[in-house]
C-alpha distance (Angstrom), angle and dihedral (degrees) to the residues before:
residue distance angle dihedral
X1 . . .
X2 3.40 . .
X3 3.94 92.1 .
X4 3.49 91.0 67.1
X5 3.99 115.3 84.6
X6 3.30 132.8 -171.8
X7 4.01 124.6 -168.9
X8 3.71 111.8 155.8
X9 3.41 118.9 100.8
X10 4.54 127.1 -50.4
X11 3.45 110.7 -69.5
X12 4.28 125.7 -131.0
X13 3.82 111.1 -156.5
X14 4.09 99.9 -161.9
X15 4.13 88.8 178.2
X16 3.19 109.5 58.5
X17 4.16 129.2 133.9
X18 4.02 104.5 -147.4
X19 3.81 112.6 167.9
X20 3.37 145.3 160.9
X21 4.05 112.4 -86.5
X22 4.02 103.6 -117.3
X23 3.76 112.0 -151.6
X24 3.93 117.7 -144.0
X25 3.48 99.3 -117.5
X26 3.30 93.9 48.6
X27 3.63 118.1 -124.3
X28 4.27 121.5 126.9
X29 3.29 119.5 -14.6
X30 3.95 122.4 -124.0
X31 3.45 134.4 -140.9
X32 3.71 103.9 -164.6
X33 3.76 95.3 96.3
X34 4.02 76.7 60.3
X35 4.05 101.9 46.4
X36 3.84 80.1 44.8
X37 3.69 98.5 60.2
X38 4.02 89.3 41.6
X39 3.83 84.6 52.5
X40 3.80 90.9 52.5
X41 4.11 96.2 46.3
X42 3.88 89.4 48.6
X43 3.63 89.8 55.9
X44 4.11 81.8 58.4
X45 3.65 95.5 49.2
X46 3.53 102.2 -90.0
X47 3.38 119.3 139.8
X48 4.37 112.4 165.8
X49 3.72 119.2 35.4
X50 3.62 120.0 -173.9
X51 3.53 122.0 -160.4
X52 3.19 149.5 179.3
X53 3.75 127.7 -139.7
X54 4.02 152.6 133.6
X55 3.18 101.1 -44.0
X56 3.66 101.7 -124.7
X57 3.57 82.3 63.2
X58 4.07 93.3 68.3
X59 3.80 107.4 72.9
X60 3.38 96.5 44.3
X61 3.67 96.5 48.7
X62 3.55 88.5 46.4
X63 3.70 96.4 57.2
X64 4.49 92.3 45.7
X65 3.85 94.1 46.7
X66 3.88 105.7 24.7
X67 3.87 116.8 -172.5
X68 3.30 95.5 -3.0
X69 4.02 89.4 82.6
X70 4.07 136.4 39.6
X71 3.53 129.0 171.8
């Protein structure tokens, strides 16, 4: 990736699907796949995804990645 630059200005992604990872068997579910993919778009400039999701999903995504999400 790191041949691919970006330097206009921050980027919003309003369509994005960020859930929770769930595991087969169930047991908790994980957000790294998400804080991952966040990782990944701020490396591309973007800096505010909003997404939309189950909603079970939203609190606990809020708490692991912060501002860097909405719904």
């Amino acid at each position: 990736r790191s041949h691919f630059k970006y330097s206009g200005p921050p980027i919003i992604d309003v369509h994005a699907h960020v859930t929770l990872t769930r595991p087969d068997p169930p047991r908790e579910w994980d957000s790294t796949a998400a804080e991952l993919m966040l990782a990944v778009a701020a490396e591309f400039g973007v800096v505010r995804t909003y997404s939309m999701g189950p909603p079970q999903d939203i609190a606990p995504l809020r708490e692991r990645l912060g501002p860097a999400i909405a719904f």
